[in-house]
MIVEX-778341 format. One record per residue (C-alpha): x, y, z. Coordinates in nm, 3 decimals. Example, Ala and Ser with C-alpha at 12.3 -4.5 7.8 and 13.67 -1.06 7.14 Angstrom:
REM MIVEX-778341
((1.230, -0.450, 0.780))
((1.367, -0.106, 0.714))
REM end
This chain:
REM MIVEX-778341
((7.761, 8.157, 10.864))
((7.892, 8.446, 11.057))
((7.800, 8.826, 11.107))
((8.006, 9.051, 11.142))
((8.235, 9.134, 11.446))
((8.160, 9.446, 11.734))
((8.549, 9.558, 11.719))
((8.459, 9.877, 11.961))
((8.246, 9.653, 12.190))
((8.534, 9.349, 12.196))
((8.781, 9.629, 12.237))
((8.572, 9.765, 12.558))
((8.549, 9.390, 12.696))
((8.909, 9.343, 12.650))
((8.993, 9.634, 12.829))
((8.796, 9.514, 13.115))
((8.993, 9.232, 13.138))
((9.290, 9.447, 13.138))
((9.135, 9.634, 13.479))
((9.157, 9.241, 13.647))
((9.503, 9.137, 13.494))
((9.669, 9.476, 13.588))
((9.650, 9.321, 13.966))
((9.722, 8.976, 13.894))
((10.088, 9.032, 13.721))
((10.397, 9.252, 13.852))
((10.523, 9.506, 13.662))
((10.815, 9.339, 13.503))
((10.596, 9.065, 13.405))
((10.417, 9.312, 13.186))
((10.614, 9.300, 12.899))
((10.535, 8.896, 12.889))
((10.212, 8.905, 12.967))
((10.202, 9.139, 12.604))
((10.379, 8.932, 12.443))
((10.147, 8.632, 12.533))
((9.849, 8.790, 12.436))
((9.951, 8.940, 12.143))
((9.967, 9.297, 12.225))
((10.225, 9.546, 12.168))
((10.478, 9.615, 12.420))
((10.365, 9.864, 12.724))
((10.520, 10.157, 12.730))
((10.703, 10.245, 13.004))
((10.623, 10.475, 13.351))
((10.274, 10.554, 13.419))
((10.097, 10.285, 13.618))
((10.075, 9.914, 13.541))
((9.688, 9.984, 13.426))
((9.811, 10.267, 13.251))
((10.064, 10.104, 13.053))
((9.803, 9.819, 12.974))
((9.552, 10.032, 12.815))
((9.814, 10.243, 12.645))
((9.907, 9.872, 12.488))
((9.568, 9.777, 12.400))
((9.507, 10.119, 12.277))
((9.782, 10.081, 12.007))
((9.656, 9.729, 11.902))
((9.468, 9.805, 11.509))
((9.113, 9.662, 11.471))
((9.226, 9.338, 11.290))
((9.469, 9.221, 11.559))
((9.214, 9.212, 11.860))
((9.037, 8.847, 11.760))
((9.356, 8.708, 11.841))
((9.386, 8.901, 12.146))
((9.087, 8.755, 12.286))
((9.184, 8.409, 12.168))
((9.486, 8.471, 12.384))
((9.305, 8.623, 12.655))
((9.021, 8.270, 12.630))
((9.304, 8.040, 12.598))
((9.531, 8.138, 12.841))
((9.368, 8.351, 13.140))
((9.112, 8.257, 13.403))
((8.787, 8.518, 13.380))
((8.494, 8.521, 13.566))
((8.186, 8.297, 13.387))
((7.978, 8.655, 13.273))
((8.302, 8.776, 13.156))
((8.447, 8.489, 12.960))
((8.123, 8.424, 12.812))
((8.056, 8.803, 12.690))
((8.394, 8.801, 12.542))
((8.313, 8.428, 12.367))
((7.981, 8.561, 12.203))
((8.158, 8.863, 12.060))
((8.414, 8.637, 11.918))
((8.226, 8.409, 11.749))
((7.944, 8.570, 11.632))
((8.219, 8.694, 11.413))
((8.280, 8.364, 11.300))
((8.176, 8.053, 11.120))
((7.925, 7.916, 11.286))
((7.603, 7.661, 11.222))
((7.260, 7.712, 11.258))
((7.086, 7.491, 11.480))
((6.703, 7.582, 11.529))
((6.589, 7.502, 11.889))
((6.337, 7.268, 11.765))
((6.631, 7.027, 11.661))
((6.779, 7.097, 11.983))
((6.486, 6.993, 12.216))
((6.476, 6.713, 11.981))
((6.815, 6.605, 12.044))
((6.771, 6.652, 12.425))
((6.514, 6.426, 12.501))
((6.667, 6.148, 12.333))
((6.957, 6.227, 12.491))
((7.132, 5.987, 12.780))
((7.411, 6.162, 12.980))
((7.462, 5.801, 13.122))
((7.848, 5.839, 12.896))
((7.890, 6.145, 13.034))
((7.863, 6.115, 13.363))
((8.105, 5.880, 13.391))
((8.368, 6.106, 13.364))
((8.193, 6.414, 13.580))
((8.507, 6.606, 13.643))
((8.572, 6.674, 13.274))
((8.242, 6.735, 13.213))
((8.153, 7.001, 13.463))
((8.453, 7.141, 13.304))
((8.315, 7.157, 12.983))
((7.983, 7.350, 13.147))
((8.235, 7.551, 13.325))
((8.382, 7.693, 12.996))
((8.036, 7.772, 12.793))
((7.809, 7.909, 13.054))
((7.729, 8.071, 13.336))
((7.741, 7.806, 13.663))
((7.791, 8.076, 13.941))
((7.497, 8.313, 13.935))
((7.330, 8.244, 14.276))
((7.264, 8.624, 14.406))
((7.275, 8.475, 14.745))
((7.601, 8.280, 14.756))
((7.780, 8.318, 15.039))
((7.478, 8.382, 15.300))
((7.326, 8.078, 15.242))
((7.396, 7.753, 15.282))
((7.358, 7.514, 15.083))
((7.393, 7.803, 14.740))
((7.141, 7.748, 14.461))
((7.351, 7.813, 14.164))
((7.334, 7.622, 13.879))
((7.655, 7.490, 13.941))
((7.488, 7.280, 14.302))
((7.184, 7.209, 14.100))
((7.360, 7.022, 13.838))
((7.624, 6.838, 14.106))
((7.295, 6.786, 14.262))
((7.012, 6.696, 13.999))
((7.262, 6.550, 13.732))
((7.552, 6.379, 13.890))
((7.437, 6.280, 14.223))
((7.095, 6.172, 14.132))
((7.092, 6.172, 13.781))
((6.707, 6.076, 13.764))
((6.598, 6.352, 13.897))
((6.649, 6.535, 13.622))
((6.563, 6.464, 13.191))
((6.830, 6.571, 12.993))
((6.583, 6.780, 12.841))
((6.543, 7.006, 13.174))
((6.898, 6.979, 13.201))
((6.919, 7.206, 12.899))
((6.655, 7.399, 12.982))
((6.827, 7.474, 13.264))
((7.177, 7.569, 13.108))
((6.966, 7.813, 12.912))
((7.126, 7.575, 12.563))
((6.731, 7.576, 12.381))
((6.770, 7.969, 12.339))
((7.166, 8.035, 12.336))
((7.393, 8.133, 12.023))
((7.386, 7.928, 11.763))
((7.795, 7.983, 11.786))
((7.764, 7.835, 12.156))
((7.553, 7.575, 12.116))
((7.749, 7.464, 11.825))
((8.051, 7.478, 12.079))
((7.872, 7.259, 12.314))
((7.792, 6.955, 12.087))
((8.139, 6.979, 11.956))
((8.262, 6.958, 12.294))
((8.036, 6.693, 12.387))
((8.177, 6.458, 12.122))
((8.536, 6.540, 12.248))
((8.795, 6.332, 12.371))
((8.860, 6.615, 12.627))
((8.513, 6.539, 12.806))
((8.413, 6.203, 12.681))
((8.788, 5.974, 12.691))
((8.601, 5.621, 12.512))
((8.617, 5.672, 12.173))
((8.270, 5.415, 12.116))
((8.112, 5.651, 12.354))
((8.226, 5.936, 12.137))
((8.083, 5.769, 11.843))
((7.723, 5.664, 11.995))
((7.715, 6.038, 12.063))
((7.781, 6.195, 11.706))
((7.558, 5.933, 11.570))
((7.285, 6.027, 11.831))
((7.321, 6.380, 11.770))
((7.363, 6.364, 11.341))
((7.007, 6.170, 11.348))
((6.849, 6.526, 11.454))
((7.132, 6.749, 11.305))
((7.096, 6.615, 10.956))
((6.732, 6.712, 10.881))
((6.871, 7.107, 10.986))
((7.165, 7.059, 10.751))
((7.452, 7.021, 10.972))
((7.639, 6.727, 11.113))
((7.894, 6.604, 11.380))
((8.182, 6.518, 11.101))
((8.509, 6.364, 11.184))
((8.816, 6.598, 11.088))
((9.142, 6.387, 11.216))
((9.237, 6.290, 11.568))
((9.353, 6.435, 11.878))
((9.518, 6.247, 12.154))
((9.450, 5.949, 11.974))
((9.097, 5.982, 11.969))
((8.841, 6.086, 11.662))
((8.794, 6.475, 11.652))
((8.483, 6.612, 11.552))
((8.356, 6.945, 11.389))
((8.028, 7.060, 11.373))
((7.958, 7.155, 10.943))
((7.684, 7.227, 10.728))
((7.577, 6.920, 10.561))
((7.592, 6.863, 10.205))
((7.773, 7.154, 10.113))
((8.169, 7.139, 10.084))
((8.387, 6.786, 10.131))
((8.466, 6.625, 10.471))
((8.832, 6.621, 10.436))
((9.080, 6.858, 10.505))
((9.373, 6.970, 10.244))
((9.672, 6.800, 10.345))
((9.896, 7.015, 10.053))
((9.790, 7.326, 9.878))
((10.029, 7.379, 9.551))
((9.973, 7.712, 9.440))
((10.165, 8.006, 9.237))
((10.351, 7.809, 9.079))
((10.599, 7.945, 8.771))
((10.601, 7.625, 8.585))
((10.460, 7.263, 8.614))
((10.655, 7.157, 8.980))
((10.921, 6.838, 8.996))
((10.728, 6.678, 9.255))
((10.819, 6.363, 9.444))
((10.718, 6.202, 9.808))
((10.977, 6.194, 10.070))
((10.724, 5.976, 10.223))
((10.404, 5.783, 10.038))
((10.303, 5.638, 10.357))
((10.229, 5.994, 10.528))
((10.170, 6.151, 10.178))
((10.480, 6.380, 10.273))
((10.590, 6.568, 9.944))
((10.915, 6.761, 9.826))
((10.959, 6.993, 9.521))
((11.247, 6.858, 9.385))
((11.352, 7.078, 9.212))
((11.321, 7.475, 9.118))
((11.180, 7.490, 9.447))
((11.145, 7.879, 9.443))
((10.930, 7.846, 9.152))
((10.683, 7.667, 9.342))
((10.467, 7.784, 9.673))
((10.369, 7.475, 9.886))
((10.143, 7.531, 10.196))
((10.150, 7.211, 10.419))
((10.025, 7.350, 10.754))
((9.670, 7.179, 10.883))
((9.349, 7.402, 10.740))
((9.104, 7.505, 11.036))
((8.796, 7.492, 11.092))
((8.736, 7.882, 10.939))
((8.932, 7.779, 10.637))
((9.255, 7.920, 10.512))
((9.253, 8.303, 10.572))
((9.471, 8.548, 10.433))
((9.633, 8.577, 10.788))
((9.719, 8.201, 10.822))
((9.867, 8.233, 10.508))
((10.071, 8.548, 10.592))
((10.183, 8.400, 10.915))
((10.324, 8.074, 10.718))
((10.515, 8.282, 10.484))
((10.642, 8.519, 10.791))
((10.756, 8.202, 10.947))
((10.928, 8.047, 10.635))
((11.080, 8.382, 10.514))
((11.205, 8.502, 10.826))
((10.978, 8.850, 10.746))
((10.929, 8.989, 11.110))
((10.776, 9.329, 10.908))
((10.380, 9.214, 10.860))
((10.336, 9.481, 10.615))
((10.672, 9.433, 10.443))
((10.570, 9.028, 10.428))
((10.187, 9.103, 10.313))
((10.289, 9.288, 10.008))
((10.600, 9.047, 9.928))
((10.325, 8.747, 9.918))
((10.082, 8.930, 9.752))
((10.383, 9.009, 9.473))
((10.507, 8.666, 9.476))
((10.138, 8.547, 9.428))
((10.064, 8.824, 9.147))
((10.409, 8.724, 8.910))
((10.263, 8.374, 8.913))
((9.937, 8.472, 8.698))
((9.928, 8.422, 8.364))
((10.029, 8.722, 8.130))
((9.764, 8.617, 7.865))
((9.515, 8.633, 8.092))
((9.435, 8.994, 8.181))
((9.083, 8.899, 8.389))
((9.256, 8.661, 8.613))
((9.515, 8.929, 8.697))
((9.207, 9.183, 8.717))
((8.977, 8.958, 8.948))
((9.331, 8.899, 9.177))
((9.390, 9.260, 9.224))
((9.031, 9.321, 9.243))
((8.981, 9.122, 9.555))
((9.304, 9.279, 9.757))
((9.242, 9.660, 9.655))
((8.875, 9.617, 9.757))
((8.998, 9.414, 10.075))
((9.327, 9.551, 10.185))
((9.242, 9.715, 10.499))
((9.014, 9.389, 10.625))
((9.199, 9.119, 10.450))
((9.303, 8.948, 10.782))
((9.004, 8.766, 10.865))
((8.892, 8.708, 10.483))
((8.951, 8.376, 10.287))
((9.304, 8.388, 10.090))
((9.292, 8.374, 9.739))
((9.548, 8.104, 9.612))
((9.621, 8.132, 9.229))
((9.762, 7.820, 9.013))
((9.680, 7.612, 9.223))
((9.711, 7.233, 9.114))
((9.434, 6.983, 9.142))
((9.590, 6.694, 8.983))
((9.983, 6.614, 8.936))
((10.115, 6.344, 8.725))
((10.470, 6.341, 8.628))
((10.389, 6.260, 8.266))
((10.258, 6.489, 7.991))
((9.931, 6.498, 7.868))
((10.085, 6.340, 7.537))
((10.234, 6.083, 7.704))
((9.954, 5.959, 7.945))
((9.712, 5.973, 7.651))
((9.328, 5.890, 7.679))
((9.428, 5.805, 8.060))
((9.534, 6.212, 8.118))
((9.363, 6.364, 8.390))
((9.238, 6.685, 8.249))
((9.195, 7.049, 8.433))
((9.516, 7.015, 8.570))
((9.538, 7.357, 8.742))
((9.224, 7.587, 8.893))
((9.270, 7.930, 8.810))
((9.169, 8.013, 9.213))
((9.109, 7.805, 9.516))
((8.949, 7.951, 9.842))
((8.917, 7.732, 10.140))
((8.607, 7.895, 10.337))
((8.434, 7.804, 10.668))
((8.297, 7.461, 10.707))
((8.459, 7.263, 10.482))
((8.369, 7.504, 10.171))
((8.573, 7.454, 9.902))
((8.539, 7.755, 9.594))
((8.712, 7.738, 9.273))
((8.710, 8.054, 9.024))
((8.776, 8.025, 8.734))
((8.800, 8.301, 8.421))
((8.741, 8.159, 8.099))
((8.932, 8.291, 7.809))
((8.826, 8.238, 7.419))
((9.085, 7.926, 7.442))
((8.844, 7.759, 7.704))
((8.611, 7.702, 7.361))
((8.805, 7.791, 7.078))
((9.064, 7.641, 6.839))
((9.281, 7.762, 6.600))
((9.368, 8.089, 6.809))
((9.007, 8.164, 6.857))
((8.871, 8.146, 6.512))
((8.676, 7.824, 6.488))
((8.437, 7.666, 6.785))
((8.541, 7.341, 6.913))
((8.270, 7.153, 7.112))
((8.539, 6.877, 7.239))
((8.720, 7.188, 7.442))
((8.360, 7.319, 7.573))
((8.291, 6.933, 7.681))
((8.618, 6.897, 7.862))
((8.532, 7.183, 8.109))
((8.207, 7.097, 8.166))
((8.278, 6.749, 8.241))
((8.574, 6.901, 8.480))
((8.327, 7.127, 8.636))
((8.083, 6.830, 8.737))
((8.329, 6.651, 8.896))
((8.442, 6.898, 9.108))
((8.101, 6.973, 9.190))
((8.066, 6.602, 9.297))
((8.336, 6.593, 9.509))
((8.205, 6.898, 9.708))
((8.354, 7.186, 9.515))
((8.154, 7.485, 9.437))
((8.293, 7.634, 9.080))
((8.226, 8.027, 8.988))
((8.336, 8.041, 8.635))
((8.389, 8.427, 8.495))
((8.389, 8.557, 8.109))
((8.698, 8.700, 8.026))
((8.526, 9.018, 7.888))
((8.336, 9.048, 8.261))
((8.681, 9.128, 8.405))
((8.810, 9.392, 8.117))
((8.741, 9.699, 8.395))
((8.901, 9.537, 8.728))
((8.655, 9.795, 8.928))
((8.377, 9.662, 8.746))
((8.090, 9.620, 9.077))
((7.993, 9.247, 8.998))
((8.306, 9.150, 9.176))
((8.205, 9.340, 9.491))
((7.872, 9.203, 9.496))
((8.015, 8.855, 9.413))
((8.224, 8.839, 9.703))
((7.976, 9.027, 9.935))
((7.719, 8.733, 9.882))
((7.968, 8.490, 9.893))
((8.104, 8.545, 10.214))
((7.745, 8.684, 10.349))
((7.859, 8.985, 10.460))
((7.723, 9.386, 10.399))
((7.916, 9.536, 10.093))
((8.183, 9.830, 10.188))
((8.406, 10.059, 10.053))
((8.739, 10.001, 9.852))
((9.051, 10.003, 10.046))
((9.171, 10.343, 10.088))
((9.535, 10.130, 10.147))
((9.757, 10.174, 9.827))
((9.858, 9.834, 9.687))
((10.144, 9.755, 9.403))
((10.046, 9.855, 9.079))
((9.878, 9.616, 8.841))
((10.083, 9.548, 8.583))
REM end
């Protein structure tokens, strides 16, 4: 889950990083620095603080998460200030509930003996998630107590002298975040800390033992380096793989074929600009509607974001069905309500295909893999996989609508359940629910789905609904 994110407050820390970059970089190595971080250019005279402000200043709301990515990724901060900007950050995002009961747990069952043996990249891990360095007497006395000599001292020296239970205690990890104690076991099950991929795996199985009874668990999502990679998810509730193809708004059934089987690397064939195929890796927040403008930017050669946002949402729009008038409603419904936030919301792909087979359903007969298309697909935080779907009097009917047929009605409940097993959650919608697009169940649908307090409709004009 995730609340939602201070922009004034991340905008003031920000800005205080600004006041210790401003003496770290030379004036003509402003314009780069901007770049880097994602800010627009500084203007130019005025002083080199000046023209930083000015910069962040002109940066909109929705922009600044990725400044402070950039700022996390790429600067060195002071511990208080890296970790003020980190909470603001993620508290915005994703992020799994871990009670402290489950954490104690964890702890004292917990042997840092793995650990340990690599102690460089470990203190670095401590180094990025909290606060070492907060001896007030540093400096006039010798030897310091910060944490940072305690733990050389307590943990890595003499590693008996303290449980891994006071360890924590000690890092403050029993009453932190949830987002930064999430961070922390994820990082503890990394490659980057812990190089010994058995030692990586006695670790997540440790740690899942007390993690599963809270509903969350240490899941493998690919490699890095070689070695497993691990997310932290809710358990039980979306599918542990990631999307390795996402065919969506597509203007006919796509002439599909792999360039290689062995990598599951696929081509459209042919009418290629009928067919929208996003093959980029899906995070751990899910496809957003800003991952998915940034692919298209990229592919299209769009430098204009606002010239790009309404070209995709076109594209997206043409590929609805015209006999359909709800889906069309529900799509338009969810970008005029969303417009002026839609960066950091889920995207919502339309036509998107669950199955492909290059054969009709004639053809393949009683062997036909049924619900060939979802009407939407959103890929949200932690693996969460929703399908929409607006049901029409064809979803029940035969004989354009005038007789019942049971067989139809069976179909898409049997197609619902086995989404449902394979860790989709399906919404179906009436057709007559979406007559009025501004009808309010959509707002509160969406508002409980994402967990989030309702707001107003975008005051930003969109295309007109056909």
């Amino acid at each position: 889950m995730g609340e939602q994110m201070d922009m004034a407050l991340l905008r003031r820390l920000i800005d205080g990083v600004l006041l210790t970059l401003y003496r770290r970089y030379t004036e003509k190595e402003l314009p780069a620095l901007c770049e880097r971080l994602g800010l627009p250019p500084p203007s130019a005279g005025s002083s080199k603080h000046k023209r930083l402000v000015a910069s962040l200043n002109a940066c909109p709301d929705d922009r600044l998460p990725d400044v402070a990515g950039a700022v996390l990724d790429q600067e060195k901060l002071d511990q208080a200030e890296r970790m003020a900007l980190q909470d603001v950050l993620w508290l915005g995002r994703h992020h799994v509930q871990i009670p402290s009961r489950t954490r104690r747990e964890l702890a004292r069952e917990f042997d840092l003996s793995d650990h340990l043996g690599y102690p460089d990249r470990f203190m670095a891990l401590l180094c990025r998630l909290w606060h070492l360095d907060n001896d007030p007497l540093g400096g006039w006395t010798t030897p310091t107590n910060s944490l940072r000599s305690q733990i050389e001292r307590h943990v890595i020296r003499f590693p008996d002298d303290w449980t891994t239970e006071q360890f924590f205690e000690q890092l403050g990890a029993f009453e932190a975040p949830h987002a930064r104690f999430g961070h922390f076991l994820e990082g503890l099950a990394s490659s980057a800390v812990l190089p010994d991929e058995p030692a990586q795996r006695r670790f997540v199985e440790l740690a899942n033992r007390h993690l599963n009874s809270a509903g969350a668990q240490l899941s493998q999502h690919g490699e890095a380096d070689g070695y497993p990679h691990f997310q932290l998810v809710e358990h039980g509730r979306g599918t542990a793989r990631r999307p390795r193809n996402l065919i969506f708004a597509t203007l006919g059934k796509p002439d599909i074929r792999f360039t290689s089987a062995l990598d599951n690397d696929i081509e459209v064939a042919e009418r290629a600009d009928e067919v929208l195929v996003y093959d980029r890796p899906v995070g751990k927040e899910g496809l957003l509607w800003r991952d998915l403008l940034s692919w298209w930017q990229e592919t299209r050669g769009v430098t204009d974001q606002e010239q790009a946002a309404r070209a995709l949402y076109n594209r997206m729009k043409d590929s609805l069905p015209k006999e359909s008038p709800g889906q069309k409603n529900l799509f338009w419904y969810y970008h005029h309500a969303n417009w002026d936030r839609l960066s950091d919301l889920p995207a919502l792909l339309p036509e998107i295909w669950l199955h492909w087979d290059p054969k009709t359903l004639r053809e393949r007969g009683v062997n036909a893999m049924q619900n060939l298309r979802m009407d939407f697909l959103m890929l949200l935080p932690g693996t969460r996989r929703v399908v929409l779907e607006v049901d029409g009097m064809q979803h029940f009917t035969r004989n354009g609508g005038t007789e019942p047929d049971s067989a139809k009605y069976a179909g898409t409940m049997a197609g619902d359940r086995d989404l449902k097993f394979r860790g989709y959650e399906v919404f179906r919608f009436g057709h007559d629910e979406l007559r009025d697009r501004d009808r309010p169940l959509l707002a509160g649908f969406f508002d409980t789905l994402f967990d989030r307090p309702p707001a107003g409709p975008s005051r930003v004009p969109l295309p007109a609904q056909p």
